[in-house]
C-alpha positions in Angstrom: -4.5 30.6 -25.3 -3.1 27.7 -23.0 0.0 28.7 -20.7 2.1 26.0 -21.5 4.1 26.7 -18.1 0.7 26.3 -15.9 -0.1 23.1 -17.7 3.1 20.9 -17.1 4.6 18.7 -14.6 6.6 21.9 -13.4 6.4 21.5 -9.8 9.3 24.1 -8.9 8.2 26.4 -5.5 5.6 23.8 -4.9 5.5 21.0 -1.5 4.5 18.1 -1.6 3.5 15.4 1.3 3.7 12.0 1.2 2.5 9.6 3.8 4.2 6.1 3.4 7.2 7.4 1.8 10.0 5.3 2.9 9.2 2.2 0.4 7.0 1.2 -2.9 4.7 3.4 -4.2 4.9 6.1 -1.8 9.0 6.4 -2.2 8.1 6.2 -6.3 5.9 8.3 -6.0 8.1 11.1 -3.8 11.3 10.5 -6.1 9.2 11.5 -9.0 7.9 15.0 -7.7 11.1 15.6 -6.2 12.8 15.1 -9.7 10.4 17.3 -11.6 11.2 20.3 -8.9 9.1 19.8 -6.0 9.9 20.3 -2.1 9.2 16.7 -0.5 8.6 15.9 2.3 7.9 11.9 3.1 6.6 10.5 6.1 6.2 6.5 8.0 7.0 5.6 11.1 10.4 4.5 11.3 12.7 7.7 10.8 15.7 5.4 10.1 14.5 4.5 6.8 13.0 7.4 5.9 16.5 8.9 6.3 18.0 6.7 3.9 15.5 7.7 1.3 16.3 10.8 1.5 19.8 10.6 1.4 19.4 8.4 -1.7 16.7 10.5 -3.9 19.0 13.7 -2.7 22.2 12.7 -4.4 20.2 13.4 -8.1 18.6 16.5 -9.1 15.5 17.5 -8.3 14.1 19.6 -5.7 14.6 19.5 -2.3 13.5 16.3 0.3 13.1 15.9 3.7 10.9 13.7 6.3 9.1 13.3 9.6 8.5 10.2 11.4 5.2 9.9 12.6 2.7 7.1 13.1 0.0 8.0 10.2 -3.1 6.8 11.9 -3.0 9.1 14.8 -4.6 12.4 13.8 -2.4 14.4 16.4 0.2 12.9 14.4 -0.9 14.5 11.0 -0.9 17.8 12.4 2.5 17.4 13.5 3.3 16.7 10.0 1.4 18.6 8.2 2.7 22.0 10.6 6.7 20.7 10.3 6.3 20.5 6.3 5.0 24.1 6.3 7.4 25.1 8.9 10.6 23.5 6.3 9.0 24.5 3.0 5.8 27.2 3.6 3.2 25.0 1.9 1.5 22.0 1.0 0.0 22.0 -2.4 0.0 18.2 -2.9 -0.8 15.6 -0.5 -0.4 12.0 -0.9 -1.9 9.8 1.3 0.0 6.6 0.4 0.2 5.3 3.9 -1.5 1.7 3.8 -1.1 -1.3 6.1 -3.0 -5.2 6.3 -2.2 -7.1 9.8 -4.3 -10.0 9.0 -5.1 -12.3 5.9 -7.8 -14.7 5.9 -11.6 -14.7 5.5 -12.6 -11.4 6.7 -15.4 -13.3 9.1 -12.8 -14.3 11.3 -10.6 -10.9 11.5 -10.3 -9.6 15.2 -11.4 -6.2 16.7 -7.5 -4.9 17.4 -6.3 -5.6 13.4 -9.4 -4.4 12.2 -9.0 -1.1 13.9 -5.4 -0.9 12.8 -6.5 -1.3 9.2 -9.1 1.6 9.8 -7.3 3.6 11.5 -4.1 3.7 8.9 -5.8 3.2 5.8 -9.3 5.5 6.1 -8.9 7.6 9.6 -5.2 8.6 8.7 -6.6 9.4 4.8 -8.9 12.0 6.6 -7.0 13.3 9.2 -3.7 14.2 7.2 -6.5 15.6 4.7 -8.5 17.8 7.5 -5.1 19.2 9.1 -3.6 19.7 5.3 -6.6 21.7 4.4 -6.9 23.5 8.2 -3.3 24.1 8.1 -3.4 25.8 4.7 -5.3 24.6 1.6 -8.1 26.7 2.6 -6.0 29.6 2.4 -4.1 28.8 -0.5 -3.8 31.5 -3.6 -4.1 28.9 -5.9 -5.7 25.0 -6.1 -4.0 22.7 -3.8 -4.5 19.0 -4.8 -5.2 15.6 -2.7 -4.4 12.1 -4.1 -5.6 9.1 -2.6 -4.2 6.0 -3.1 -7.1 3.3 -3.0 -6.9 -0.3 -4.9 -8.7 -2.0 -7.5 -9.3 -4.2 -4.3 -12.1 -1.8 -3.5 -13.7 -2.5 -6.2 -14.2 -5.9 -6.6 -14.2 -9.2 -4.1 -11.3 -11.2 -3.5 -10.3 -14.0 -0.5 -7.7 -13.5 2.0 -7.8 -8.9 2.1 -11.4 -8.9 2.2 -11.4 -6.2 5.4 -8.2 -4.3 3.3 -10.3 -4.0 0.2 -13.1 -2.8 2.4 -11.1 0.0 3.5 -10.0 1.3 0.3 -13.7 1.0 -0.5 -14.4 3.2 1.8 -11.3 5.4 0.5 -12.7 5.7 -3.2 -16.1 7.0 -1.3 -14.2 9.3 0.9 -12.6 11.0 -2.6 -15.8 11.3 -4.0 -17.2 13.5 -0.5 -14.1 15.3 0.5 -13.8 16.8 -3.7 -17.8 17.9 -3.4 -16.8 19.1 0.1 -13.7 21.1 -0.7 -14.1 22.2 -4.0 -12.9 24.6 -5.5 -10.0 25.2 -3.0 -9.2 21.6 -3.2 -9.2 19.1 -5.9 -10.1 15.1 -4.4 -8.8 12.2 -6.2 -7.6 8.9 -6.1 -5.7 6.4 -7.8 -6.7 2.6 -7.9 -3.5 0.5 -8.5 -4.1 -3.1 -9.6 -0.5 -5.5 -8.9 2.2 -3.9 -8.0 5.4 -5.3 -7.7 6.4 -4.1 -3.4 7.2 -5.8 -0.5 3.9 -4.8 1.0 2.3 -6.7 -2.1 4.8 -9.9 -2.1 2.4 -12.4 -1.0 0.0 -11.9 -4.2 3.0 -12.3 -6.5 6.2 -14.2 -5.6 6.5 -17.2 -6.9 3.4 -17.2 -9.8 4.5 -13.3 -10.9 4.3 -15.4 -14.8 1.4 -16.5 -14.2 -0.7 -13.7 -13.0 0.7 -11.8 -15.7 0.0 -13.8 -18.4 -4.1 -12.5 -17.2 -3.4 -9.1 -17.8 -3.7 -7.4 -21.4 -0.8 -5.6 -20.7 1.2 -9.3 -19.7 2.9 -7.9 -16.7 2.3 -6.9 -13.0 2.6 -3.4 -12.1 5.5 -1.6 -10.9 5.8 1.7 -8.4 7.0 4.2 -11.3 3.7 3.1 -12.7 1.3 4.5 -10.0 3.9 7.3 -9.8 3.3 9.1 -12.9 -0.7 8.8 -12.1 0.6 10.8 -9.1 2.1 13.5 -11.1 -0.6 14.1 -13.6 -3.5 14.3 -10.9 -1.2 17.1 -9.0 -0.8 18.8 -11.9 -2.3 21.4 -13.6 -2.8 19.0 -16.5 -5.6 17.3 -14.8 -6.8 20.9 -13.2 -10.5 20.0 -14.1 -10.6 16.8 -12.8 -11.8 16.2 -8.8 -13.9 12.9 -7.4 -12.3 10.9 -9.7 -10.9 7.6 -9.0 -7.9 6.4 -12.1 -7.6 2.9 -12.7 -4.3 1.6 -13.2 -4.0 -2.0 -13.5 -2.8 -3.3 -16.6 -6.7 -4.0 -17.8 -6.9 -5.9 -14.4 -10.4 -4.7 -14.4 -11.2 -5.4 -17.9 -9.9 -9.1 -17.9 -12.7 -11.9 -18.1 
């Protein structure tokens, strides 16, 4: 018989980690745990604004929130992290790695060593180094499942000009999924999420000013927004998607699907 409790978006006595939590998805993403009962705790590198995110997702109900600054792509860092979350709340059962940054836009020929290695560093090294330390620290211990949610792009699966070197990246972040859910199974369940537009700051440049016109491509006739990649979040740390791992969701408004 299925335990309707187990199979919900219950995440009361559960902690959750989000890397890149101060803004767009990653704040969407935190608010949304937070207000179906999880412990947050959100992370970026300027403490300043993380503060005011928690101060503003704090004044609703929901669970509990708090943050540490830290710079994502240093893997000293994600232990820091990863220890002060279980130090606050005793766990982590979900981690987002939402963290994400692109110095440089331009034909990917004529990128430069010191951008490229920021791009790396954030977006893949960061994705395995919060992952390692989460799992080290205590998803290999856990009494139950833990969960790890990637957030890639749909960039990484196609071509496109100007993020060519980005969308390589969260290439190599949908691969990554695959290896860490056949490597950490069935402590640890490995997935990612692929979001097409999304209306961010971090995203501006591929929408402002034509938003009409890219959405009049899409079946679904608009551009994505944060709450959309957010409740992808919640179902792949749940126990709803409890038999899923490796997986990469789409979610693009039929992006992928347009001619």
């Amino acid at each position: 018989m299925c335990n309707a409790k187990a199979m919900s978006f219950d995440f009361s006595n559960k902690t959750v980690l989000v890397t890149g939590g101060s803004r767009g998805i990653g704040r969407s993403i935190a608010e949304h745990f937070y207000r179906h009962g999880a412990n947050v705790v959100i992370s970026s590198r300027k403490a300043d604004s993380l503060r005011e995110v928690v101060s503003e997702v704090s004044a609703g109900e929901g669970g509990a929130i708090d943050f540490v600054a830290a710079n994502v792509g240093v893997e000293a860092e994600a232990y820091r992290v990863v220890d002060e979350t279980i130090a606050r709340f005793g766990s982590v059962d979900v981690l987002v790695n939402n963290a994400a940054t692109n110095p440089y836009y331009g034909p990917m020929i004529d990128i430069d060593a010191s951008r490229a290695q920021k791009i790396l560093d954030v977006n893949l090294l960061g994705v395995l180094w919060f992952t390692q330390a989460a799992y080290r620290r205590y998803m290999q211990e856990a009494q139950s499942t833990s969960s790890v949610i990637n957030i890639a792009s749909i960039g990484g699966m196609s071509v496109e000009p100007g993020i060519g070197f980005y969308n390589v990246s969260k290439a190599a972040v949908i691969h990554m999924t695959k290896q860490l859910a056949n490597d950490l199974g069935p402590k640890v369940r490995v997935n990612a999420i692929a979001p097409g537009l999304v209306r961010t700051d971090f995203a501006k440049a591929l929408w402002e000013n034509h938003e009409a016109t890219v959405a009049s491509y899409l079946p679904m006739k608009r551009i994505g927004e944060p709450d959309d990649i957010a409740g992808a979040a919640l179902f792949l740390g749940s126990d709803l998607s409890r038999w899923i791992t490796g997986e990469t969701m789409v979610v693009d408004g039929g992006a992928m699907v347009t001619p």
